[in-house]
C-alpha positions as CSV (number, residue, x, y, z in Angstrom):
1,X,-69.3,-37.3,-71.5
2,X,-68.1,-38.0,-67.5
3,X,-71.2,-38.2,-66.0
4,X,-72.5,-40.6,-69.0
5,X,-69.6,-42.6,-69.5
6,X,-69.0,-41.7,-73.2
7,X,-66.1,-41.4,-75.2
8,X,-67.3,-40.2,-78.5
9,X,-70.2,-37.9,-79.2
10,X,-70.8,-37.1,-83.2
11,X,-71.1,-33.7,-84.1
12,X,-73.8,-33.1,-86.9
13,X,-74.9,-30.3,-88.9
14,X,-78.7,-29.3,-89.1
15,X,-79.5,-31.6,-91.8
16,X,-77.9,-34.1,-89.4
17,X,-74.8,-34.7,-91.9
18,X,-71.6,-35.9,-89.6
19,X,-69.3,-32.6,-89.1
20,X,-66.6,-33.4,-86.7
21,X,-66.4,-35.9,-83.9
22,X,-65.5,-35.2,-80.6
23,X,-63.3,-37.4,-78.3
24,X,-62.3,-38.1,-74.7
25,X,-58.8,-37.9,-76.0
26,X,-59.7,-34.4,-77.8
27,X,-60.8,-33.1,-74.5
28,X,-57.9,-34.6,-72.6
29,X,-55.7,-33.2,-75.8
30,X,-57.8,-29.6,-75.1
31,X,-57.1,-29.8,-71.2
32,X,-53.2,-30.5,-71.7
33,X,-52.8,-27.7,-73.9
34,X,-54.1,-25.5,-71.4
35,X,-56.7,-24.0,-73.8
36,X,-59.5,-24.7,-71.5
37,X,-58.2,-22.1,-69.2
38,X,-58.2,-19.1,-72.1
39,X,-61.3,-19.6,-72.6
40,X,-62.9,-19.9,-69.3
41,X,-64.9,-22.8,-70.7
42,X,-66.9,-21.5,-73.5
43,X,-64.7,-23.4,-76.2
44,X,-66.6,-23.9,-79.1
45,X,-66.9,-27.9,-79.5
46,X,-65.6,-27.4,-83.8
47,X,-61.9,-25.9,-81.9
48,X,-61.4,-29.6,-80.6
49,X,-63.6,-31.9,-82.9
50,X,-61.8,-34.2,-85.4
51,X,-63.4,-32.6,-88.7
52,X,-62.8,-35.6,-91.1
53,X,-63.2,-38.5,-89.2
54,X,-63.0,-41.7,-90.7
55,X,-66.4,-43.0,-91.2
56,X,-67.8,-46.3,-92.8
57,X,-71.3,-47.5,-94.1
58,X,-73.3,-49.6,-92.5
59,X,-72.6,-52.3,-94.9
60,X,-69.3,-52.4,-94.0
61,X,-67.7,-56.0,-92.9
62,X,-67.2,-56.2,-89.4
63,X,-63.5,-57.2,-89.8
64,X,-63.0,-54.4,-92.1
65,X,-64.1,-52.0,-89.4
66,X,-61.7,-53.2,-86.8
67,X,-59.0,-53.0,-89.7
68,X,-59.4,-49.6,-90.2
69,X,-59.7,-48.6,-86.3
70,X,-56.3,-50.7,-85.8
71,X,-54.6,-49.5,-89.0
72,X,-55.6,-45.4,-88.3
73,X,-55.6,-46.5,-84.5
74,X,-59.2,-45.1,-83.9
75,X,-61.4,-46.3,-81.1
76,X,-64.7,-44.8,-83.1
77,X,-65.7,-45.1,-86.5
78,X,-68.8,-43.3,-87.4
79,X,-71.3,-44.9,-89.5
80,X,-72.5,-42.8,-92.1
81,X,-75.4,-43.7,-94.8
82,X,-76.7,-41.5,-97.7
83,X,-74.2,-38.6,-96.1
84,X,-76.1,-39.1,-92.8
85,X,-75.1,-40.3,-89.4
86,X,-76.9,-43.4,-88.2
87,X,-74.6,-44.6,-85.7
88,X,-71.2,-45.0,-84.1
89,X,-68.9,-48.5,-83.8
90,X,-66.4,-48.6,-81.0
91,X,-63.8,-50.5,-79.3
92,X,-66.5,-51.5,-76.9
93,X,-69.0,-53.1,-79.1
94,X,-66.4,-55.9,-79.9
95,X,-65.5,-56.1,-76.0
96,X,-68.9,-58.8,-75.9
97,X,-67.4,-60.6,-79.1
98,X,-63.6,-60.5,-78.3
99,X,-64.4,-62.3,-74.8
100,X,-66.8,-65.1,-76.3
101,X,-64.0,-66.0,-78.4
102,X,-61.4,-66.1,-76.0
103,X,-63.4,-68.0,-73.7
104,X,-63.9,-70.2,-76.1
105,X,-60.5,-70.8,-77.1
106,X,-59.6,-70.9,-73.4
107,X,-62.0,-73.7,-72.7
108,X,-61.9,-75.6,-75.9
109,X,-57.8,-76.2,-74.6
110,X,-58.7,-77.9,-71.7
């Protein structure tokens, strides 16, 4: 996750259902707890991943998606079709949108 720069990686079962959902947080959460250090780093990933993560389908409005991660203050939702994972929204993905609108507005008051 360091050396890629990512903060969420989707844990799936082997009919590629979504299972659990590991964080950065979850691993900062882990380290903090000190259970990295009982283990001697051979924690099994489903100790740490959030087993019922809040998922949405890929129909889903875009606003509604950003309601839910602001209302259950979640920087991931999966995306989930037919019980399957087919992809991830974060926080970043509205970084692009969320500047175009501000620039925008920034420039539209001049």
């Amino acid at each position: 996750m360091d050396r890629k720069q990512v903060r969420h990686v989707p844990v799936e079962d082997a009919e590629h259902r979504l299972v659990g959902l590991v964080s950065y947080r979850s691993i900062v959460r882990m380290t903090s707890e000190g259970m990295h250090s009982e283990t001697k780093g051979h924690l099994p990933v489903s100790t740490i991943m959030e087993t019922s993560p809040l998922s949405v389908a890929p129909e889903t409005a875009t606003l509604e998606a950003i309601d839910l991660m602001r209302t259950h203050k979640v920087s991931c939702l999966p995306v989930v079709k037919n019980d399957k994972l087919v992809g991830l929204v974060t926080e970043r993905d509205f970084m692009p949108i969320a500047y175009q609108l501000l620039e925008d507005k920034l420039l539209a008051g001049e």
